[in-house]
N, C-alpha and C positions, 0 to 999 in steps of 0.2 A: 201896211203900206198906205191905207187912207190917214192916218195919223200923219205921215210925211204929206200926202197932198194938202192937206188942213192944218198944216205948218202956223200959216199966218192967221187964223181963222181960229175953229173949236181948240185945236190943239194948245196953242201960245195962250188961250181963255185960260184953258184950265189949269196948265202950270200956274200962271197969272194970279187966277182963284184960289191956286194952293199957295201961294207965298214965293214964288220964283218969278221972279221981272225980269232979273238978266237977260236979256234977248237972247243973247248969245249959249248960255247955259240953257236955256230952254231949246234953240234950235239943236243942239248935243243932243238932249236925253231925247226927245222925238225919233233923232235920226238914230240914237241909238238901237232905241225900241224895236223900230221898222226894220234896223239893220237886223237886229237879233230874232225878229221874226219868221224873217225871209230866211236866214238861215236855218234855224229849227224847222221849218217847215220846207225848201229844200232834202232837209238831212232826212225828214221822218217819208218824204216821197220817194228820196232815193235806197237810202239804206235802214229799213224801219226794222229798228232794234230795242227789246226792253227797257236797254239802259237809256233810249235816246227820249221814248217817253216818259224816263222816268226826270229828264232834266226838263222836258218840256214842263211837265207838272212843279216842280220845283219853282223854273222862272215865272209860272202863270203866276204862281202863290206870292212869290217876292214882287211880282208887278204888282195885286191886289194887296198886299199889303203897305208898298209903298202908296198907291193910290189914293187908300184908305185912311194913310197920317194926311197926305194932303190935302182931303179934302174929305172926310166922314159924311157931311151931307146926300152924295150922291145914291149912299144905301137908301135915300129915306124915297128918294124920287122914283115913281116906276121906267120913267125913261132916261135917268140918269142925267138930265141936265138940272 
């Protein structure tokens, strides 16, 4: 969810940094994120089932490794900017 408050801000940076200008596609994948968040984390308050962390973990990996093509530098930093 701070990813969508930081919309305009760190967030739009870092697509930015990674090769995504589009504004428009950029405010998508943000809001997607926060949207997919809330819900996984919803799902895992409400109804916390094996299978639900097993997609959490799933998506955590598919975020970090999307991360990681767009911007590999961030491993090197210890605070990540």
């Amino acid at each position: 969810m701070v990813s969508a408050l930081e919309m305009q801000g760190q967030s739009r940076q870092l697509l930015q940094n990674g090769g995504i200008s589009d504004t428009w596609l950029s405010h998508k994948l943000v809001l997607f994120g926060a949207g997919l968040d809330a819900i996984l984390g919803l799902w895992l308050w409400l109804r916390p089932h094996r299978r639900v962390y097993l997609l959490a973990l799933v998506i955590m990996v598919v975020m970090t490794l999307v991360a990681t093509a767009l911007k590999p530098d961030l491993w090197f930093h210890p605070l990540a900017h």
